[in-house]
C-alpha positions in Angstrom: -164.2 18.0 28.7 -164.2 15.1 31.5 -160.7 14.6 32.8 -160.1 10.6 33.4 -158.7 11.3 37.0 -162.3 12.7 37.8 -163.6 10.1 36.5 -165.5 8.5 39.4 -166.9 11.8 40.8 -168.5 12.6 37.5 -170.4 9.5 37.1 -171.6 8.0 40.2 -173.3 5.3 37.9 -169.5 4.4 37.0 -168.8 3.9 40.9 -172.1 2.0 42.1 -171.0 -0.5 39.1 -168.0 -1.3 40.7 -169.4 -1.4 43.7 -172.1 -4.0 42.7 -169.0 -5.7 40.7 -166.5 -6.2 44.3 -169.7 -6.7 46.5 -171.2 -9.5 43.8 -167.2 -11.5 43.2 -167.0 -11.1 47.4 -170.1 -12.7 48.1 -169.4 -15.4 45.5 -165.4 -16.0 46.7 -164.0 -14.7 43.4 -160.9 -12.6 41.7 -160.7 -10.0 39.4 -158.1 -8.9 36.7 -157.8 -6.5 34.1 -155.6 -6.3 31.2 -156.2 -2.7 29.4 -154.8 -1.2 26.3 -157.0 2.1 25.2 -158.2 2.8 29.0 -154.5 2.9 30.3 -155.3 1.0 33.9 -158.8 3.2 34.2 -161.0 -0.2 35.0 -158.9 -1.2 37.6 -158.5 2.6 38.8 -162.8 2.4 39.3 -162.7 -1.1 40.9 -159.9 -0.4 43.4 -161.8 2.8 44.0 -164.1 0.7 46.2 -163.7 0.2 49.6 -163.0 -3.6 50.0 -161.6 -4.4 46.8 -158.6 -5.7 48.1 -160.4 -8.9 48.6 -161.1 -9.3 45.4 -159.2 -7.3 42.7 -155.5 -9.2 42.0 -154.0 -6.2 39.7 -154.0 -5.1 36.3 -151.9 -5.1 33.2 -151.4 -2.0 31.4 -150.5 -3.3 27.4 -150.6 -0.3 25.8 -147.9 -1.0 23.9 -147.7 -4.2 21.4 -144.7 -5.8 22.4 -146.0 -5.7 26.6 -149.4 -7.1 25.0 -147.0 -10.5 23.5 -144.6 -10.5 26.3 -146.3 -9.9 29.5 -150.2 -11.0 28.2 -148.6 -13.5 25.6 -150.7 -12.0 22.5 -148.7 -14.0 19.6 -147.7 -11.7 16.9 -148.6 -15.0 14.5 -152.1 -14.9 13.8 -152.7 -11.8 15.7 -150.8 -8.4 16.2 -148.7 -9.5 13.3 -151.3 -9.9 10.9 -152.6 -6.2 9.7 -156.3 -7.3 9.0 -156.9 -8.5 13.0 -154.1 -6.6 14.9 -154.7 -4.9 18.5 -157.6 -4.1 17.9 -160.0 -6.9 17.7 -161.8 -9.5 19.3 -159.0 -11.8 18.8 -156.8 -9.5 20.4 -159.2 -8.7 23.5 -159.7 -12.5 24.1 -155.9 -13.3 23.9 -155.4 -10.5 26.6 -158.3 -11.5 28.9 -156.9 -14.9 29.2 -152.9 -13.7 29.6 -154.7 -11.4 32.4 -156.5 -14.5 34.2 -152.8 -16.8 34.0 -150.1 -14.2 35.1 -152.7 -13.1 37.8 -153.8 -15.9 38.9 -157.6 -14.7 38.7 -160.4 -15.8 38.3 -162.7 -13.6 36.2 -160.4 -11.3 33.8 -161.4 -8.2 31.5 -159.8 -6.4 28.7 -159.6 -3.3 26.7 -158.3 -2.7 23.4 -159.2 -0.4 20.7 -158.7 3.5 19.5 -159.7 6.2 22.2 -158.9 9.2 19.6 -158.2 11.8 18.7 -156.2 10.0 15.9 -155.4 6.3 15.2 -158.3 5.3 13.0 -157.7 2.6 10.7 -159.6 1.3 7.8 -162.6 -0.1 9.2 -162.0 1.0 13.2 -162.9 4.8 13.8 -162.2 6.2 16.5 -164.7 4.7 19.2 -164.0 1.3 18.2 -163.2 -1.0 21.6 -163.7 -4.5 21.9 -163.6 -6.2 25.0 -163.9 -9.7 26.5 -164.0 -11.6 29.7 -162.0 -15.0 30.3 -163.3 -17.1 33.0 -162.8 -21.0 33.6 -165.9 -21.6 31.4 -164.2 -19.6 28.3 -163.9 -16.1 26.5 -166.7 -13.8 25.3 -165.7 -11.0 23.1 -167.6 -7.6 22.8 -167.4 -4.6 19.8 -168.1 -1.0 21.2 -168.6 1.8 18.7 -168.3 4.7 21.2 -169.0 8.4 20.4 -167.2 11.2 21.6 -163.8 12.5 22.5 -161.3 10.9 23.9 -162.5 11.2 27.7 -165.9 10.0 26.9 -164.7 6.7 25.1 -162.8 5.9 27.9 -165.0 6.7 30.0 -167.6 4.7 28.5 -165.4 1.8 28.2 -164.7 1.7 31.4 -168.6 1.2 32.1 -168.8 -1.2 29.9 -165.8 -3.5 31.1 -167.1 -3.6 34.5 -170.5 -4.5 32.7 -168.9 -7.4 31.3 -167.3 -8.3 34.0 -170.7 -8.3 36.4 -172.6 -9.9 34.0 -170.0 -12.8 33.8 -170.4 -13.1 37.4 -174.7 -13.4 37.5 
């Protein structure tokens, strides 16, 4: 099983990502956020693995739990971490925290992560695998479902690879 601190030096595909992501948001004069729930602070851990991501990377917010996802991100419980059918995990949820992520870190270009890395935490209708994702930029939010396989490792791992995905394809 893949330990997420080796994550980088098991998948150099992960790292030349987030290389292509800090070289691409240099050359265009842009910043970078993250606000992650199921990767636990891994996206920013890849980016900031990068030499020269200083210039570019503002920080990260770790949300794993609800109440840092309404107070810190401002996710309102009304409508959607309240509200059992949408909840944390959903696109609702992943766009609310992408654009809390771009306003308390002044960025521009945010990504987040939310959804149920396993073993347990299924709910009706989200297995374990289930991630969405979205990027807030100045020119709106995109949201993304991810219906990863594996243990816990390998979702994360794989979210991670998508999130910095996202996040360079909102910068092309």
């Amino acid at each position: 099983m893949a330990c997420d601190r080796a994550i980088l030096e098991q998948d150099d595909e992960l790292y030349e990502a987030a290389a292509r992501l800090v070289l691409r948001a240099t050359e265009l004069g842009l910043t970078v956020g993250t606000a992650e729930s199921c990767t636990g602070g891994l996206v920013s851990g890849c980016l900031t693995a990068v030499p020269g991501s200083s210039a570019v990377v503002r920080g990260g917010v770790v949300s794993y739990a609800i109440p840092v996802k309404h107070e810190v991100l401002g996710v309102p419980y009304e409508g959607i971490l309240g509200v059992p059918q949408i909840g944390a995990v959903s696109s609702e949820c992943a766009k609310a925290m992408a654009e809390g992520a771009r306003r308390v870190l002044s960025c521009d270009v945010a990504v987040s992560t939310t959804g149920i890395a396993g073993p347990g935490g299924a709910e009706p209708g989200k297995p374990v695998g289930t991630v969405w994702m979205a990027v807030a930029t100045a020119d709106g939010t995109k949201s993304w479902l991810h219906c990863f396989e594996g243990d816990r490792a390998d979702v994360r791992r794989l979210a991670c690879r998508a999130a910095i995905g996202h996040l360079l394809e909102s910068l092309v």
